[in-house]
Structure formats: C-alpha cells, structure tokens
N, C-alpha and C positions, 0 to 999 in steps of 0.2 A: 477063411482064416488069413488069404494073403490079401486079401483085400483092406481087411482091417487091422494088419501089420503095417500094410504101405499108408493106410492115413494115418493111425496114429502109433506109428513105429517111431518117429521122433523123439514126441512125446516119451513114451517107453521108455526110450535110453535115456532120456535126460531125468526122469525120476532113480532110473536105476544109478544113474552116475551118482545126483545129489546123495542120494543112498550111502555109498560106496566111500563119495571123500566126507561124509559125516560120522562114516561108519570109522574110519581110518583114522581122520580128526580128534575121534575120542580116544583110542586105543596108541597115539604116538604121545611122548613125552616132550618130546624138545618144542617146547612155546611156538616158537618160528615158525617151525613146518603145519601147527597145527592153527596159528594164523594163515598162512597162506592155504590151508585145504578147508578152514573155514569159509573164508572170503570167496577163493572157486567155486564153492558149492552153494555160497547167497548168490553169485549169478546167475547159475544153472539154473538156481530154482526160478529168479526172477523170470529168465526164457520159458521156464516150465507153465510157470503160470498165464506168461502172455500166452503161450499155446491154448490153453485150457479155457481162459476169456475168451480167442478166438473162435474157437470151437462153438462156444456155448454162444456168442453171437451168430456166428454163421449158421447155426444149425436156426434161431429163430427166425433168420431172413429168409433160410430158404422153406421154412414153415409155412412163412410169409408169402412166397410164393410158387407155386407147383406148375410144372409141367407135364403135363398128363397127354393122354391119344397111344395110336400104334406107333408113332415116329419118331418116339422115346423110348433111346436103345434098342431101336429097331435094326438088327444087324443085315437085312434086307435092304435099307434105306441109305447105311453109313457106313457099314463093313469094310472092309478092303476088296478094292480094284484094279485091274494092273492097270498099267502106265502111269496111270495121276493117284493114287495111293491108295484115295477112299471114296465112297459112292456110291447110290442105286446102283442095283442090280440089274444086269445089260439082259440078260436071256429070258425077263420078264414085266408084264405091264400088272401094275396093282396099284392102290388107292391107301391111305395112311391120312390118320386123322393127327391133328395137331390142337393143341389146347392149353392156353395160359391162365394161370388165376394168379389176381393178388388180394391175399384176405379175403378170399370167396368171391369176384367181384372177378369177371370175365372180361381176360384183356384183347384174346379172341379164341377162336373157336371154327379154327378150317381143314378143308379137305386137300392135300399134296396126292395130282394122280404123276406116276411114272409111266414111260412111255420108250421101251428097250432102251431104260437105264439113264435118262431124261424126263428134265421136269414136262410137262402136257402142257401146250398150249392150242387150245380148242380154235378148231375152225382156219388152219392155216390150210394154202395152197401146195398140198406135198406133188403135184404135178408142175406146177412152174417150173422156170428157168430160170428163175432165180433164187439166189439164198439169201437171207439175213440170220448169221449167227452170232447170239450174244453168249460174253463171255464175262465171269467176275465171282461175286461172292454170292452173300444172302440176299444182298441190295437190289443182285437180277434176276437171283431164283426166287424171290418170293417170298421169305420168310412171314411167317403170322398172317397169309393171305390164300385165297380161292385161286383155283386155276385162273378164275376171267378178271384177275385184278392186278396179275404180275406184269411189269412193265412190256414184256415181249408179246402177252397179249394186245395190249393198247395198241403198239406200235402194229399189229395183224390190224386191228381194227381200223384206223387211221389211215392205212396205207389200202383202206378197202380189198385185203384178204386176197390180194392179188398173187404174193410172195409167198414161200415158203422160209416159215420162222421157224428157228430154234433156239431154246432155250440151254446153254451149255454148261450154264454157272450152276453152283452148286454151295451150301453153308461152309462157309470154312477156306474157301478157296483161293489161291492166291494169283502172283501174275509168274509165279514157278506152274503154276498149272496151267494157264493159259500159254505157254507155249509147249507144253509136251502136248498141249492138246490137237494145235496147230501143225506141230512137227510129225508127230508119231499118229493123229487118229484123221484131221479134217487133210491132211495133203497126200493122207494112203487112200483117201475115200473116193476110188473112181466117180461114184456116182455126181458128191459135190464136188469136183475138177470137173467134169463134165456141165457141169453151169455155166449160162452161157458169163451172166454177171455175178459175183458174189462178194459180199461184204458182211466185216465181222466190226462189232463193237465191243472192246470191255471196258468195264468199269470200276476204278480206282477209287481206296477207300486208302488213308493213309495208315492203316491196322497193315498194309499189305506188306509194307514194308519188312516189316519182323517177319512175318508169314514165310515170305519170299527166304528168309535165311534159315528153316524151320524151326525160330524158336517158340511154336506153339504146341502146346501141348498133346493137340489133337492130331496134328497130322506128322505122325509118328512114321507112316511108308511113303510122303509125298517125294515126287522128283526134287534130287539136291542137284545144286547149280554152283561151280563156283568161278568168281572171275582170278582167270589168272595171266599172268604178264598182259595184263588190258583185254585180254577176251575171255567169251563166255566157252563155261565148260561142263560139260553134265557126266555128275559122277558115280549115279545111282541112285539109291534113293537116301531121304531121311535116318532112316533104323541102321542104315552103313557107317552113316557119318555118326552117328549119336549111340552106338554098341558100345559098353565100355571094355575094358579088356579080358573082365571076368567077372565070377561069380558074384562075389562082395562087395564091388564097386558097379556092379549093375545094380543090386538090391538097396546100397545104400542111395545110391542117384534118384532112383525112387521113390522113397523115403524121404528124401532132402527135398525133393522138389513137390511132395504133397501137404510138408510143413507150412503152417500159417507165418514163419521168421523168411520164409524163402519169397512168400507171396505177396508180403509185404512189403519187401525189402530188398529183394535181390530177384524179383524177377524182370527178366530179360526189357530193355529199352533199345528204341531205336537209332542207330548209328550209323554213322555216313561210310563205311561198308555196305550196308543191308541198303541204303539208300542207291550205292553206285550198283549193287545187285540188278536191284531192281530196273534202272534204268535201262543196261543190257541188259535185262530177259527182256522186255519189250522193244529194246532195238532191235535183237533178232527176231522176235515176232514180227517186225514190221518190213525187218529185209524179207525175210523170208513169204509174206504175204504180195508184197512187193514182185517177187520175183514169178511170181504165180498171177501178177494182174490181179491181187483180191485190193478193194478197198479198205482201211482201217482206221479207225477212230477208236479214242480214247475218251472216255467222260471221267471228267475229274470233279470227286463229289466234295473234296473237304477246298475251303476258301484256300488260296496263294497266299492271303496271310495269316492261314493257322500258324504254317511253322516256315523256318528256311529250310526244312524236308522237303516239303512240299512245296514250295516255290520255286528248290533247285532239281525238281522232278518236272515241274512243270517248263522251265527255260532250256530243261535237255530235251523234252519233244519239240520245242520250239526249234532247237538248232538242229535238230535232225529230219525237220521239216514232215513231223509226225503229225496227222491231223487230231485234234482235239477239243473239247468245248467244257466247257467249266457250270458246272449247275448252277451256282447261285448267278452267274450272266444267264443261265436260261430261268431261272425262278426268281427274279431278284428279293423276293419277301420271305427269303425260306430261312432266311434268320431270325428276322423279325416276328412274324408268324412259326415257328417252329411250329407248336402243334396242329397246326393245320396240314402240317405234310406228311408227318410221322406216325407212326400208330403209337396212341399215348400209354403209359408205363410200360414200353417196350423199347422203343427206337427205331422200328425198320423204318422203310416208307413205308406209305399207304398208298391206296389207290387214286386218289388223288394228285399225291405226288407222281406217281406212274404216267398218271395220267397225262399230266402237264409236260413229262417230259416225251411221254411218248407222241406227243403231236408235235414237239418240234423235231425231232429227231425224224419223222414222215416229211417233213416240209423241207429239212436238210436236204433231201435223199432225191427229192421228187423236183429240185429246184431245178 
C-alpha cells in the first residue's frame, strides 16, 4: 500500500484537489471566486493528466524493456553497508545472474560472482607484493558483463597476472565513495599497507558529480561530505542530511520526488558546488594516498569539451599535479565508433573497450 501511495500519491492529491475546487466552484455564489476556483482547478487537472500520460508512457517503455536474474532487487547484492552506504555483502561469496531484454531481443545475459563483498576478478596473484586497486562506478565493476570481461580483469591479463587486482567499484558509486573507501577501509587494511608497491585507479564519469552531493536517488545512506570555509568535511551520511523534520514532510518528499512533474522538471542538475565537491573529495584522496607512498590516477571518461564541468575538473587535477589520462586520448575512435565500444541498447563498455584500455593502462604501469 505504501508503495503505491509513494508512486502515485501525487497523482491522488491532485485529482482530489480538482475534486474539491470544482466541488466548491459550483456551490459559491459570487462569479469571481468561482472564476478563480475554476481556473485553479483547469490547471490541477492539466498536471493531472500529464501525470497520468506519463505513467501510461513510462510503464510501455519499461514493458519494453525488463531486467530480469538474481541481481534485481537483490538485497544481497545492493543492500546497505556500513561505511560507503550500499553494496555486496562482505561475510559472503555468491554468484547473481544479470539480464536485459528489449522487446524480447537479448541485450545481455551475464553472471556477477562476489568475492567478501567485491566484484571477482579471476586468476589474480592474491600472493604478490603488489596491489592494483580499482576504484569508480558501473564503468569498473562491470555492469552487463562476465567476470573475464571487466576492465580489472584485462588489466590481470595484460600485466600477465603477476599483481594482485581488485575490483572496488561498484553501480552507483561515486568519488564520495571512493574516498571513505580509502580513508576508512584500504589505509585500515594492514595487509594492503604492508605492499610493498600499491596503486589505485578511479574512474570519472561526469554523472559523479550530482552523486558526490547525494542527489541520486539510490544512494540514500552514502558518505555526505561538505566543503566548508575551503575544506573538506564529512558529516555522516546521506539519510542525515536528507531526513526531513517529520512525519508529513517526509512522506510528502516522497511523493514529490516519485512524480513524473518532479522527473521531468525539477530533478536535480549539476552545479559548480557539486563540481568544487567533487574536486576536493579527490584532492583528499590524493593527499592522503600521497602520504602513504600509494600511486594514483584518475581516468576521465567524458571528453574536456563535453562541458566547463568537466574541463574545470579536469584543469584542477592538472594544478594539483593529480595524475590522470583522458580515454578518448587513449581510444581516439570512441566517438566516432561509439558502438564498437559500448554494449549496444545499453551504454556500459564492453569488452572491447575494456580491453583497449586495459593494455594501455599495463603499458602506463610497466613503463
């Protein structure tokens, strides 16, 4: 029942209002007031109905396309985790099948194993002395792909399986996650401090930016960060900053932000806050890796002239002497070619693209 209050509880009110000033409308006398409670109520209904179109479209697209396997709404896979919000589950290894269809018509069809609450990447040296940790979103975990296709595999392969890899990103994730992960999991972790060399890569997606200030919808418990008088500050999590102060304006918030008027119209853009956010979480990731003798690189996957977002993201690692490499200088065709790199009616990479980056990224390392 609250489920289907919170999606179409908008809706709800708004028929109830039209309701209510048509109902009032007929039963007042003076002209004027029942102009103005007629006209209120043509709007209401206007919004009413664009709800009700969107509905009725959105529900054929996603007819259109389904998400099917164990890794949908799998609370094992995406649950809540302390430190970084949400995530596999740490106290166990298990296998989760993933599957897309559009219009019947198989966009893929793979197996995500975990591995104490990480994505598996097969055939790595967990004896070495050395680490390679990768760090980012769906772009590093693998999304719509096999364990032997995710870019941190390639990079084991390429680097001939000398290293010990991991895979630390996960869907959804941001570069607010990539330093609790730093701070609080990989610099408590005797074992990697005890390496004798270790280096981390994440990977920048210009989605991160909103992310980084939690306004996604998903990551309702991630680490909140804020900057204040010029430095970074961590202030708990997401659901602290985002509680509202009670009952009715929690349940409304809800409601408002499951509207199709909200989704279309007022949801959240990226601003040059979320932008400076962002900059300092990865500053401090890089002091702090810094201060530990770890390596650190940044891959930045949207072009310098998508946006001035992301070109004034990219000229602050530059002035903080941040290492980083830009993919379309490592793929130069990955424009022009898009679907040769992507997995098509989806978006992620593919293996291919994995692929291509993961041997230069061996050749970076090994130079």
């Amino acid at each position: 029942m609250n489920h289907f209050f919170y999606n179409y509880g908008f809706s709800i009110l708004l028929f109830c209002a039209v309701a209510c000033l048509l109902f009032a409308g007929v039963k007042l006398k003076k002209h004027f007031l029942k102009y103005i409670l007629f006209n209120l109520s043509a709007v209401l209904l206007a919004l009413f109905l664009y709800e009700i179109y969107s509905y009725a479209k959105d529900t054929h697209n996603f007819r259109a396309t389904e998400y099917l396997g164990t890794y949908v709404k799998n609370h094992d896979v995406s649950g809540y985790k302390p430190i970084v919000g949400y995530g596999p589950r740490s106290d166990t290894n298990f296998q989760v099948s993933s599957i897309k269809k559009l219009n019947d018509s198989v966009i893929f069809d793979v197996i995500f194993s975990f591995k104490n609450g990480l994505r598996f990447t097969p055939e790595v040296n967990d004896t070495s002395q050395e680490d390679f940790i990768f760090l980012g979103c769906s772009h590093v975990f693998g999304d719509g792909l096999n364990d032997n296709q995710t870019l941190p595999h390639f990079f084991n392969q390429f680097t001939e399986k000398k290293y010990t890899v991991v895979n630390w990103a996960f869907n959804g994730y941001g570069p607010h996650h990539t330093l609790k992960i730093v701070e609080d999991i990989l610099l408590k972790d005797q074992k990697f401090l005890s390496k004798k060399k270790k280096t981390i890569f994440y990977t920048f997606i210009a989605s991160h930016f909103i992310r980084a200030s939690g306004k996604v919808p998903w990551d309702t418990d991630g680490p909140w960060y804020e900057v204040e008088n010029d430095s970074l500050a961590f202030k708990g999590s997401f659901a602290e900053k985002n509680t509202p102060d009670n009952f009715l304006s929690l349940r409304w918030n809800i409601i408002w932000k499951n509207s199709n008027l909200y989704k279309s119209f007022f949801t959240p853009k990226t601003q040059e806050k979320d932008v400076i956010l962002t900059i300092k979480l990865i500053q401090k990731t890089h002091e702090l890796l810094k201060k530990n003798n770890i390596n650190f690189y940044v891959l930045i996957t949207n072009s310098v002239n998508d946006s001035t977002f992301v070109a004034n993201f990219t000229n602050s690692l530059k002035d903080s002497n941040i290492s980083y490499f830009l993919l379309d200088s490592i793929i130069p065709d990955i424009e022009k070619n898009h679907d040769l790199y992507f997995i098509k009616g989806d978006g992620h990479p593919n293996e291919y693209h994995n692929k291509k980056l993961a041997e230069f990224l061996a050749k970076q390392i090994t130079k």
